[in-house]
ZAMARGU-4260 file (C-alpha; in steps of 0.2 Angstrom, whole numbers, plus 5000, padded with zeros to 4 digits):
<rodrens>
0) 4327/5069/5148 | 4345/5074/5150 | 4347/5087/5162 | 4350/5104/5155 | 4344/5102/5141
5) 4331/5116/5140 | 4342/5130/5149 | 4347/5144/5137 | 4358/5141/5124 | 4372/5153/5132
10) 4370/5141/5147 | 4375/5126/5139 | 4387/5131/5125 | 4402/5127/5133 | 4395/5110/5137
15) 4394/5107/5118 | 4408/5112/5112 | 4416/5102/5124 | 4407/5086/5118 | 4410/5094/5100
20) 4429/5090/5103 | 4428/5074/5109 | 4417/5070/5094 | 4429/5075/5083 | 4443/5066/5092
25) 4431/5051/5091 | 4430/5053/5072 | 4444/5057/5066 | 4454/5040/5067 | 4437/5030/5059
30) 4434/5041/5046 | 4453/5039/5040 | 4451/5021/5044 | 4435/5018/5034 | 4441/5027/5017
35) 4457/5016/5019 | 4446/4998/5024 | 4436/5007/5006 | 4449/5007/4993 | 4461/4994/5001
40) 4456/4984/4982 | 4462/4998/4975 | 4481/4995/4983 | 4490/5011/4992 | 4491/5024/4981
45) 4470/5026/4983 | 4473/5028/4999 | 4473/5046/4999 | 4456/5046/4988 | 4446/5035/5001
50) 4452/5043/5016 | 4448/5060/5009 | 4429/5053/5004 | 4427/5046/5020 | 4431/5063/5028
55) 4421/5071/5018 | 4406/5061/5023 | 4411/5063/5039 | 4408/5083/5039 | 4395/5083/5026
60) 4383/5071/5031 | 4390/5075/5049 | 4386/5093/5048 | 4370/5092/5041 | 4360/5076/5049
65) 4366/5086/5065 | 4357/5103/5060 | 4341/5094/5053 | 4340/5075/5063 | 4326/5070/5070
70) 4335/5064/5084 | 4348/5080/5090 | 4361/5067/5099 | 4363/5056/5086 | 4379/5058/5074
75) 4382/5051/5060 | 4394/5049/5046 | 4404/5034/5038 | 4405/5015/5047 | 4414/4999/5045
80) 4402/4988/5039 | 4397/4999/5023 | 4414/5003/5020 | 4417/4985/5018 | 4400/4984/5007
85) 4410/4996/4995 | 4429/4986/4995 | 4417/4972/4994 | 4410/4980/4975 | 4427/4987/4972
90) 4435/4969/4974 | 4421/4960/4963 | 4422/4974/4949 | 4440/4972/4949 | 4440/4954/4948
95) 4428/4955/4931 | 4440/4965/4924 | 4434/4982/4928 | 4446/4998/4928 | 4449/5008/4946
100) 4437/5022/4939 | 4426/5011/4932 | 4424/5002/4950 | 4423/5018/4958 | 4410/5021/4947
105) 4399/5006/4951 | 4402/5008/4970 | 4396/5025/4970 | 4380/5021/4960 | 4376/5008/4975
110) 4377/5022/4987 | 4365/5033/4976 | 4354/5017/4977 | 4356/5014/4993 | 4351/5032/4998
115) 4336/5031/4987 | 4333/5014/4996 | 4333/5024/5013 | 4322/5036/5007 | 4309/5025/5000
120) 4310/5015/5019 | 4307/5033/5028 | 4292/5038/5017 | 4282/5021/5019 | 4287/5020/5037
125) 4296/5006/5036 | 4308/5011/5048 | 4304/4999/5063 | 4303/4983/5053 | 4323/4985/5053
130) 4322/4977/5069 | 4314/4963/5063 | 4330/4955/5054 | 4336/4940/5066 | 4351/4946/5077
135) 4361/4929/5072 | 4360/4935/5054 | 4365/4952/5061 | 4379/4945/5068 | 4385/4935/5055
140) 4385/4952/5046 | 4396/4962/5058 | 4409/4943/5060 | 4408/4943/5039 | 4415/4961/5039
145) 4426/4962/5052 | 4434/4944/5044 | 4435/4951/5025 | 4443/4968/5035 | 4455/4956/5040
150) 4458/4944/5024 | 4461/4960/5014 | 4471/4972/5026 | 4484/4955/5031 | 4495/4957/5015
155) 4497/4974/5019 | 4502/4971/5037 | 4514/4957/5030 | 4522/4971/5019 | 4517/4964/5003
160) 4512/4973/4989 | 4501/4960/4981 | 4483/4960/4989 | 4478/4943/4988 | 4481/4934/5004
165) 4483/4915/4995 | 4498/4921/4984 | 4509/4929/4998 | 4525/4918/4998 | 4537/4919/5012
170) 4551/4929/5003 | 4538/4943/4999 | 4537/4944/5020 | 4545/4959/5028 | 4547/4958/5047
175) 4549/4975/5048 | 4530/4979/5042 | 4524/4962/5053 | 4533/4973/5069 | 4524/4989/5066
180) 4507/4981/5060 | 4507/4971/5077 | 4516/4986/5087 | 4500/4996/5083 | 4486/4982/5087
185) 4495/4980/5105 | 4496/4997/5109 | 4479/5001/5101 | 4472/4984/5113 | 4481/4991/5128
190) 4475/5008/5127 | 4456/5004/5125 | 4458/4994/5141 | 4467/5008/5150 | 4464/5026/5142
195) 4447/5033/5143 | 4449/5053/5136 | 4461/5050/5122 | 4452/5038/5105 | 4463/5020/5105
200) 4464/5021/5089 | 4474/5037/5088 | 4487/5029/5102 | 4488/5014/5093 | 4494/5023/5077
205) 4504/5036/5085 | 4513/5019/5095 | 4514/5010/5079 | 4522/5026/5068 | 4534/5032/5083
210) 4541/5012/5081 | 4542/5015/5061 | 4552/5033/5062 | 4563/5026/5077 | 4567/5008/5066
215) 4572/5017/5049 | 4582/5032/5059 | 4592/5017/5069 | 4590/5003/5059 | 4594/4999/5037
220) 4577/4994/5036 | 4563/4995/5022 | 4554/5011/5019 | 4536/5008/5020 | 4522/5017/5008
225) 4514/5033/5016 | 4498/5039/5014 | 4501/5055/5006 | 4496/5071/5006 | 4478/5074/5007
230) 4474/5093/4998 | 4457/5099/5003 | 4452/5105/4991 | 4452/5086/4983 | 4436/5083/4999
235) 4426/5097/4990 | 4427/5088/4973 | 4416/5091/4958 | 4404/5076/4960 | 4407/5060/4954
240) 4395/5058/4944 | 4395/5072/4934 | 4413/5070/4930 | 4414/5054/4922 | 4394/5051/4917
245) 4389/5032/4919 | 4394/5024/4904 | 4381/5009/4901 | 4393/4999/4892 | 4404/4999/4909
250) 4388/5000/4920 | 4376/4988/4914 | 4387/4971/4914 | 4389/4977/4931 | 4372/4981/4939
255) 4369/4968/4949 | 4383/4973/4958 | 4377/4988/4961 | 4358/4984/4966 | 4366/4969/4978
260) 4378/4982/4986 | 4365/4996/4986 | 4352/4986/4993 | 4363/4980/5007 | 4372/4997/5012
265) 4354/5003/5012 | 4348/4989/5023 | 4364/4988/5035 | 4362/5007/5035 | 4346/5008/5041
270) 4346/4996/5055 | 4360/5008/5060 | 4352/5022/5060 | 4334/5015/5068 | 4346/5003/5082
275) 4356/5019/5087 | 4341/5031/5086 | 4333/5019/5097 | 4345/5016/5110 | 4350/5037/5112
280) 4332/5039/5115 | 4330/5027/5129 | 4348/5034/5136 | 4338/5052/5135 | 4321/5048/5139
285) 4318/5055/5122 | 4307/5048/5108 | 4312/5053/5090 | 4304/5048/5073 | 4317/5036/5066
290) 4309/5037/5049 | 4309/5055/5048 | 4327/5052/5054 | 4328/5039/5039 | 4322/5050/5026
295) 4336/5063/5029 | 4347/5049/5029 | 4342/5042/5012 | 4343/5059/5005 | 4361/5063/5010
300) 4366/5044/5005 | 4360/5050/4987 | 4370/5065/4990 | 4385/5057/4995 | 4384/5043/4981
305) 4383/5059/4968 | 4398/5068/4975 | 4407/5052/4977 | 4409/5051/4997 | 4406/5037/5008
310) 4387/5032/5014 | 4384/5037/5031 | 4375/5033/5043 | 4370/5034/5063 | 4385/5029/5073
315) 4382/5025/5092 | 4400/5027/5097 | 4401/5044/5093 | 4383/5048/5099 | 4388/5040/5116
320) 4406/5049/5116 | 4397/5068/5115 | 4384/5059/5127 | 4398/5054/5140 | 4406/5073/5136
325) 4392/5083/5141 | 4380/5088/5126 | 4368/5097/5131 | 4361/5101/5113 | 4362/5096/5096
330) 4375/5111/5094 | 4387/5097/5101 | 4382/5085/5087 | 4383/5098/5072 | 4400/5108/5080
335) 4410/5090/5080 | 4408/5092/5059 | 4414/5106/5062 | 4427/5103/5073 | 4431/5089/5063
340) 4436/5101/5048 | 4446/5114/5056 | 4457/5100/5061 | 4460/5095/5045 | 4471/5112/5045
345) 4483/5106/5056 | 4482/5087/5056 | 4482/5085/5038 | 4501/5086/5038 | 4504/5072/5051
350) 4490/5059/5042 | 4499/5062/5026 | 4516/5055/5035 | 4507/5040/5043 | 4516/5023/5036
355) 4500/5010/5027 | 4508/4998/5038 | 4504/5007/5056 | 4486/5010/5046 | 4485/4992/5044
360) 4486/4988/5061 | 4473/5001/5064 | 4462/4992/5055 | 4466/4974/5060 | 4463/4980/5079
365) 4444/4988/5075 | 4442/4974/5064 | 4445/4961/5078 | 4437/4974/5090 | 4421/4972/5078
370) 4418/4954/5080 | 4403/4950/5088 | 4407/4946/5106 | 4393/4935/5111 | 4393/4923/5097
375) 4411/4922/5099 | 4408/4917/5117 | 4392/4905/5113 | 4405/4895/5099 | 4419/4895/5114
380) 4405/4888/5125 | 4399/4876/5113 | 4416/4869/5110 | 4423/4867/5129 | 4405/4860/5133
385) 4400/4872/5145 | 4382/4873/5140 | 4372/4859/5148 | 4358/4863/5134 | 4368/4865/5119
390) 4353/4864/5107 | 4346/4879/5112 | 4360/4892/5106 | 4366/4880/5092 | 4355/4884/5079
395) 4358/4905/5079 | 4380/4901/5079 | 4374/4889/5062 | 4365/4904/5054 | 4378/4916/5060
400) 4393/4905/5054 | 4383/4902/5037 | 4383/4920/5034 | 4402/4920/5038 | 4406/4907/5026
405) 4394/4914/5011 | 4403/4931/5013 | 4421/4923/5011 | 4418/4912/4999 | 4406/4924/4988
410) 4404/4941/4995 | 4398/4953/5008 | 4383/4958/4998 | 4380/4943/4992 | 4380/4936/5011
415) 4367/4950/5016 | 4355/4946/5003 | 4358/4926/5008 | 4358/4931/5026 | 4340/4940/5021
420) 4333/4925/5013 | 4339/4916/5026 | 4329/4927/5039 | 4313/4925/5027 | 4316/4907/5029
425) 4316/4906/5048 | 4300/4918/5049 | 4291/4905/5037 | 4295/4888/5049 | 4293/4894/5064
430) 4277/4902/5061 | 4273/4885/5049 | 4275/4873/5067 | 4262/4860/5069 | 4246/4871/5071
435) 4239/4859/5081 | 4242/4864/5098 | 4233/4846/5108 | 4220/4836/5102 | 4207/4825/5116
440) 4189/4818/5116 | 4175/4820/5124 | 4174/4804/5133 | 4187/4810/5144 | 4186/4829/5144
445) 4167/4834/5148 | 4159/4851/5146 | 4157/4862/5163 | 4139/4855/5167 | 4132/4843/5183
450) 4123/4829/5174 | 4114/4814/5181 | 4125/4799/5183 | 4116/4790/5171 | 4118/4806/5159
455) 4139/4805/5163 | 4142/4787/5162 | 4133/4788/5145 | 4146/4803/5139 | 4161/4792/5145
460) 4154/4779/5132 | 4148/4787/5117 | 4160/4805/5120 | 4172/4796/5109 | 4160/4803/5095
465) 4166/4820/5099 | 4184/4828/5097 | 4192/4846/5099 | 4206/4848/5091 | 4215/4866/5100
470) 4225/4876/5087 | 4240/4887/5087 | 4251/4902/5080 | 4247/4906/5064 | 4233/4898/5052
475) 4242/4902/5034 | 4249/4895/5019 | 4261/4887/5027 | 4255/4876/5042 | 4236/4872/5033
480) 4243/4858/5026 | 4245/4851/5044 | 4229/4856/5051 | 4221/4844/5036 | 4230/4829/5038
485) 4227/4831/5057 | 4207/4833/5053 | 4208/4820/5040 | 4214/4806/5052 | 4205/4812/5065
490) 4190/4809/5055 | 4195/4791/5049 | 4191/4785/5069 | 4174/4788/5067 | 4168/4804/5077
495) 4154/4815/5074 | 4154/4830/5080 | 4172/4839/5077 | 4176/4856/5085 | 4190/4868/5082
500) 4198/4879/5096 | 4206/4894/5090 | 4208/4903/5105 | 4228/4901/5104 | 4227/4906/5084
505) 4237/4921/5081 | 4232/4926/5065 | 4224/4918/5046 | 4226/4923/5031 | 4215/4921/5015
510) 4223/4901/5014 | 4220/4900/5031 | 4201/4903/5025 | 4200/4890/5011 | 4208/4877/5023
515) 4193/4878/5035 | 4180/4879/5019 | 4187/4862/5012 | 4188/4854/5030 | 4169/4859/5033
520) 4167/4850/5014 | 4174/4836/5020 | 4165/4835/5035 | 4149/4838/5026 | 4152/4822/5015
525) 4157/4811/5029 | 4139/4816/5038 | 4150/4824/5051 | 4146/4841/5058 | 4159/4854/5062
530) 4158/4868/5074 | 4172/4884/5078 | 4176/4892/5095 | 4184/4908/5101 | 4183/4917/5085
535) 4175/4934/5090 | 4160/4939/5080 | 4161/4957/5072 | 4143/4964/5072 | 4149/4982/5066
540) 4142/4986/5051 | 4151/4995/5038 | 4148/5013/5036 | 4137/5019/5024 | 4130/5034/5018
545) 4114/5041/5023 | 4102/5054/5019 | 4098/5069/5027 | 4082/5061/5035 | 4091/5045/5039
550) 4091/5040/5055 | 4108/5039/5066 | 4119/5023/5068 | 4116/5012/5083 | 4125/5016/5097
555) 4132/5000/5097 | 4140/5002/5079 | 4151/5016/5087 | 4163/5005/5095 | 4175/5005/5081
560) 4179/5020/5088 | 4187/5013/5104 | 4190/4995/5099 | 4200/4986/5084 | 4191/4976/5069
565) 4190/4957/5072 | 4201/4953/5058 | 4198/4934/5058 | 4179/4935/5058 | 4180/4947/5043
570) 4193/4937/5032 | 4182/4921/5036 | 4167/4932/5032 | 4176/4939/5017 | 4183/4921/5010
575) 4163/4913/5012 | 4167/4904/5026 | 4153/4910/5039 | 4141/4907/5026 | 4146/4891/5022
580) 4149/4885/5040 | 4135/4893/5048 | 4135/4905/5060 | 4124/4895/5072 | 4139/4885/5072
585) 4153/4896/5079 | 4153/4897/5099 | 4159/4909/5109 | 4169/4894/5119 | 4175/4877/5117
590) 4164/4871/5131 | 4149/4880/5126 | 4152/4869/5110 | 4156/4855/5119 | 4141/4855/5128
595) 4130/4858/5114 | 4139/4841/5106 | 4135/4832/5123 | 4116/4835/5123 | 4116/4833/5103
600) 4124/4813/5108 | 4113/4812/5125 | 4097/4816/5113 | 4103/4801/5102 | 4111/4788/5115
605) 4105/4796/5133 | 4091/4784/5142 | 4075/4791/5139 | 4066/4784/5153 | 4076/4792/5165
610) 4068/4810/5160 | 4051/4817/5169 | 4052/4822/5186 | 4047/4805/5195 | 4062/4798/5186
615) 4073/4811/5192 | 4071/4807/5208 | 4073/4787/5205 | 4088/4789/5196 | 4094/4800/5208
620) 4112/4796/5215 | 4107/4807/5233 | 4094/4797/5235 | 4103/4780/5232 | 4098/4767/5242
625) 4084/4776/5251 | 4065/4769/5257 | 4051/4778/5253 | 4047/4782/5268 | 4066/4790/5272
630) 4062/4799/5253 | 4046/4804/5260 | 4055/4811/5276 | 4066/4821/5267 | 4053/4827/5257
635) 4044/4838/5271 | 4060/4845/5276 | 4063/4851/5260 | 4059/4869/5253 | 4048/4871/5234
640) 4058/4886/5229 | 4053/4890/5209 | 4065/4904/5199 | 4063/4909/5184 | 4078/4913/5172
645) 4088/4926/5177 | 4084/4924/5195 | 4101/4921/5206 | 4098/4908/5221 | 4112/4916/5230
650) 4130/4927/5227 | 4146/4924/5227 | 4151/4928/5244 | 4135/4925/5255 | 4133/4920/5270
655) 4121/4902/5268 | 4120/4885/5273 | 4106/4880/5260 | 4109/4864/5249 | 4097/4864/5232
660) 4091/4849/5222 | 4090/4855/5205 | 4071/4845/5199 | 4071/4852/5182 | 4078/4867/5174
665) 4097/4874/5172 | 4108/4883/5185 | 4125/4894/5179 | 4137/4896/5191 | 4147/4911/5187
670) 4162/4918/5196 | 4167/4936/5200 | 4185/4936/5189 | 4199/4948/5201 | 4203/4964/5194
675) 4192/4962/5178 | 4176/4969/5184 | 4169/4955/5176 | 4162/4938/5178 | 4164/4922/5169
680) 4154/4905/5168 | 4163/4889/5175 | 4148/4877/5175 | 4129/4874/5170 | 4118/4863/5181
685) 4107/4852/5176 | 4093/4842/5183 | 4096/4828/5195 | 4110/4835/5201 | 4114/4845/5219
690) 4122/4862/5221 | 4129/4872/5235 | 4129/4856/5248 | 4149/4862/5253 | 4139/4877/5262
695) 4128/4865/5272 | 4144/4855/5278 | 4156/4869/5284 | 4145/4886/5284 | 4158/4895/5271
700) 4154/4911/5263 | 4149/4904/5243 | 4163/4903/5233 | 4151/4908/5215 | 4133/4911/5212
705) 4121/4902/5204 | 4108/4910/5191 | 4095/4901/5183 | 4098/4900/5166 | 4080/4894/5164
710) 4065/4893/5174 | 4068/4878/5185 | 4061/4871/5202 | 4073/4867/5216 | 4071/4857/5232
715) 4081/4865/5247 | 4086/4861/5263 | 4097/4871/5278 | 4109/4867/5291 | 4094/4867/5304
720) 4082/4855/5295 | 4098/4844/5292 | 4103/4846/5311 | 4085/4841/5316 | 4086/4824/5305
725) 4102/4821/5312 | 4093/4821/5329 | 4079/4811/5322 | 4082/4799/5309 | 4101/4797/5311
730) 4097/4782/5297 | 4093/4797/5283 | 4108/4806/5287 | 4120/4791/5286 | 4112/4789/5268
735) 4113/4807/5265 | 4131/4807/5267 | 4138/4790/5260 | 4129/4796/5244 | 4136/4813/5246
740) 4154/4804/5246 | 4152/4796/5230 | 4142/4812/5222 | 4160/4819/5229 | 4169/4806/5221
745) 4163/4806/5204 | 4165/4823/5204 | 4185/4821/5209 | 4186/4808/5197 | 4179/4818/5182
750) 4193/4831/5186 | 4206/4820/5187 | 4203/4810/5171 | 4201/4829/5162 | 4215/4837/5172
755) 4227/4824/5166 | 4220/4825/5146 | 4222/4843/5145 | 4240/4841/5154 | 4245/4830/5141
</rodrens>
């Protein structure tokens, strides 16, 4: 919050009015600028008409979006770009054929529009989704107006009264107007870099006037066209529209020049408005409701369009300028309006004697001024060859330079609406990528459980039957089509069992849906079965009414209060796809599903003698190569310890140096996950198989505990019964640990191979 900006009013005013001055020194110069850059179609003796409608937006819209913004530092009034939006409709209408009043007329009905435009954006709350256009199309925007600023202000600089550049022949040049056009960009250039309380703009035209006066007072040279005098009472006009009513036989030919203008000074206007808004708001620690800020806008656009002013908007420049001056309140950003019209008293004499040509090297400066300066650089960049990875800022200096050249070949509004399509265009192929994110079978990647040797070697043969296919970004219209082909040739090499990850899908839509109900189709008619992971299941039930003597909802139904719908499980739920899929068929993980698909193949293709508990332990591979007596050894120093499910053999974090042979049963190991207060399953164990032998070997605290996740029967032994057989059969324990080696080295193994398929 800026500092001081809850003291007393009486406090503070002299702040303001401060900051009000500045403000008005700040708008000033642009608001004379922008109703020249407006009516420059029009030739120099409109001039008077578009500076004078681009004042009086300036202290209208000024005056009022100060008392009643949302946001009390941000100012606004006329800008460049939808000054140009106008000349732009101006230049078209001309060229059809269209009368000055008549094109007037149609460039006002776009600011009407646009305003309604604004207003409609407020009310839905639209006013974030400005953001959301591209910044390259942004800037091809702002590099297309500050070029057609240029193309049409250059005959003027070159002292020619024809406005079209292409018909400028050399003896229609007067040096002269070329000298004080260029006299004004220098000094206006100069000054920004060197003067800080005085507007370059107003020394640049002072500069470029004194050289104009001085010439003709020494010199036989060319008079140039003034501006004229501006009477005030021509700024409080009877409105436009009421003065000369529409007439349709003039309008209607000419409407889509006035939807595509309204619809980009609307746009172009509101991602001023919500950009500035924005960017005041993080300066002040402040946070303002851009679309109330948007409504008042849209309402005042309709007003200016009526009256026949410029369309205004949220100008960061000025905001900053008040800023920078001290404003304290929004008094600084309603008294700058203010200001602004009491200056017109004494100033309105000096602009009337201002030459067109001085003007138009006011306008070629903030045109160049305007370019966008970090496309130019990234173009600079990418001719020298400076950028060792070229590609990666090429594509948004294509888009940028295509809006350009759409803008001067066409015009501005019809660049914006390309530059919009454009934008769609982009959204739609980068959210349509290839959906699938990795692909891998289960012959090489194996779910998180300890099986028997025999179990593994089996899965390294048949896995092959099982693929996962891992899916990403967006499931919609636009990348299903993918995500078919990819199943359809995954099918054609002869798996089973097919499982979808979505746990890097962002979103599905409705096609999204039917896609997954044809694929389960297809899978049902190739006798294949398909299963889905990582889609949360929504077990709320929709509220209903009850009777007095019904009995309350479940507690657990009163999470929608705290936590969002699962919007992929509904739609899949809405489109028929849990029923058709089954819901026995969706996992909560892909290795949950994995392993369910491992024991399905290991029931059809696993070794069935190697099942019972005699076989376990003569397939064992710790007891590899052992005698029966060294088996029967063993045996008397082992511990019988039974759980039943839910029992934990030990925690995460205890002290132990027990070693468990798992006889039958199933063993999760679950970890304790850091600063989630919760915990996570890494692996199951199965029967055959040893856990918790590291502990035996070094003594460590246990990195995980193990809970039965059935009832099972363990064998045991500790550090002490293994210390005794090392003083007592030193044979056993030489078996004991080159079997324990190779039990480490599958184990190794296994992660390799699955390390370096899910790496890929």
């Amino acid at each position: 919050m800026i500092k001081g900006i809850h003291n007393p009013a009486w406090k503070t005013t002299h702040f303001d009015v401060g900051a009000a001055c500045v403000g008005m020194l700040a708008t000033l110069p642009q608001a004379v600028a922008y109703g020249l850059i407006a009516f420059y179609p029009l030739g120099p003796q409109w001039a008077s008409f578009g500076i004078s409608a681009s004042i009086g937006s300036a202290i209208l819209f000024g005056l009022i979006s100060g008392l009643f913004g949302a946001n009390p530092f941000l100012v606004s009034g006329p800008r460049a770009v939808t000054a140009l939006v106008l000349a732009s409709a101006i230049q078209v209408a001309m060229s059809r054929g269209s009368t000055a009043s008549d094109a007037i007329l149609i460039a006002f009905v776009a600011v009407l529009g646009a305003g309604i435009f604004q207003l409609l954006a407020g009310l839905f709350r639209l006013g974030n989704a400005a953001s959301y256009v591209p910044d390259p199309v942004l800037s091809g925007f702002v590099n297309a107006s500050a070029l057609l600023v240029l193309i049409n202000t250059i005959p003027t600089a070159l002292g020619s009264l024809n406005p079209d550049i292409t018909a400028i022949g050399a003896d229609s040049i007067l040096y002269f107007a070329i000298t004080v056009s260029l006299t004004t960009v220098a000094i206006q250039f100069i000054a920004a870099r060197t003067i800080r309380f005085v507007p370059a703009a107003i020394i640049g035209l002072v500069g470029g006037t004194a050289v104009y006066y001085i010439g003709l007072e020494f010199l036989p040279l060319a008079s140039a066209p003034l501006i004229g005098t501006i009477e005030l009472s021509e700024i409080w006009r009877v409105p436009i529209l009421i003065e000369t009513p529409p007439a349709w036989g003039t309008l209607g030919p000419n409407i889509d020049i006035a939807l595509a203008s309204a619809v980009t000074i609307g746009l172009l206007s509101s991602f001023d408005t919500v950009i500035s808004s924005r960017a005041i708001d993080t300066r002040t620690a402040q946070h303002n409701d851009v679309n109330a800020e948007l409504r008042l806008h849209g309402l005042l656009n309709v007003t200016m369009g009526f009256i026949g002013f410029l369309p205004g908007s949220g100008t960061m420049s000025r905001s900053v300028a008040i800023l920078d001056a001290g404003a304290k309140s929004r008094i600084a950003n309603w008294a700058s309006s203010v200001a602004l019209a009491l200056s017109l008293l004494i100033f309105a004499p000096l602009v009337a004697a201002l030459p067109i040509w001085a003007t138009a090297g006011m306008v070629i400066a903030i045109a160049i001024q305007a370019v966008d300066q970090p496309t130019c650089a990234k173009i600079w960049k990418l001719v020298t060859r400076k950028l060792p990875y070229p590609r990666v800022v090429i594509g948004d200096v294509l888009i940028s330079l295509f809006v350009v050249t759409i803008a001067v070949l066409f015009d501005l509004a019809t660049a914006v609406c390309v530059g919009v399509l454009v934008s769609v265009l982009l959204f739609v192929l980068g959210m349509s990528r290839n959906p699938v994110r990795r692909t891998y079978l289960g012959s090489r990647v194996h779910a998180h459980r300890q099986r028997k040797v025999a179990l593994v070697q089996c899965l390294e043969q048949e896995g092959h039957r099982i693929a996962v296919i891992e899916l990403q970004g967006a499931l919609f219209f636009g990348s299903c089509s993918r995500l078919r082909s990819a199943v359809s040739n995954m099918l054609e090499t002869g798996i089973d069992y097919l499982i979808l990850d979505f746990r890097h899908v962002t979103s599905l839509d409705s096609t999204g849906s039917a896609a997954l109900r044809a694929i389960h189709q297809q899978c049902v008619e190739a006798g294949k079965q398909l299963y889905l992971s990582y889609i949360p299941r929504e077990r709320r039930l929709p509220a209903r009414k009850q009777t007095t003597n019904a009995a309350p909802a479940p507690s657990s139904n009163k999470r929608s209060r705290t936590s969002p719908p699962r919007w992929m499980w509904l739609n899949l739920e809405a489109n028929g796809v849990i029923k058709a899929i089954g819901k026995e068929n969706f996992f909560a993980e892909t290795d949950t599903a994995l392993g369910h698909c491992e024991d399905l193949l290991l029931h059809r293709f696993g070794d069935k003698s190697v099942t019972g508990i005699r076989n376990v332990f003569a397939n064992s591979l710790l007891l590899k190569g052992m005698t029966r007596d060294q088996i029967t050894v063993l045996g008397r120093k082992a511990h019988r310890q039974r759980f039943k499910k839910g029992d934990i053999a030990f925690h995460q974090g205890d002290t132990c140096s027990r070693a468990y042979f798992l006889v039958y049963g199933h063993m999760d190991v679950v970890i304790d996950v850091p600063g989630a207060g919760r915990h996570k399953r890494v692996n199951t164990i199965t029967e055959g198989t040893l856990f918790g032998e590291v502990a035996l070997l070094d003594g460590a605290p246990r990195s995980a505990t193990i809970i039965a996740a059935s009832d099972a029967l363990c064998l045991s032994i500790d550090a002490n019964d293994f210390a005794s057989l090392r003083q007592d059969r030193q044979d056993i324990v030489t078996r004991l640990l080159l079997n324990l080696n190779r039990i480490f080295a599958s184990r190794l193994r296994q992660a390799n191979v699955m390390i370096s398929e899910l790496e890929r």
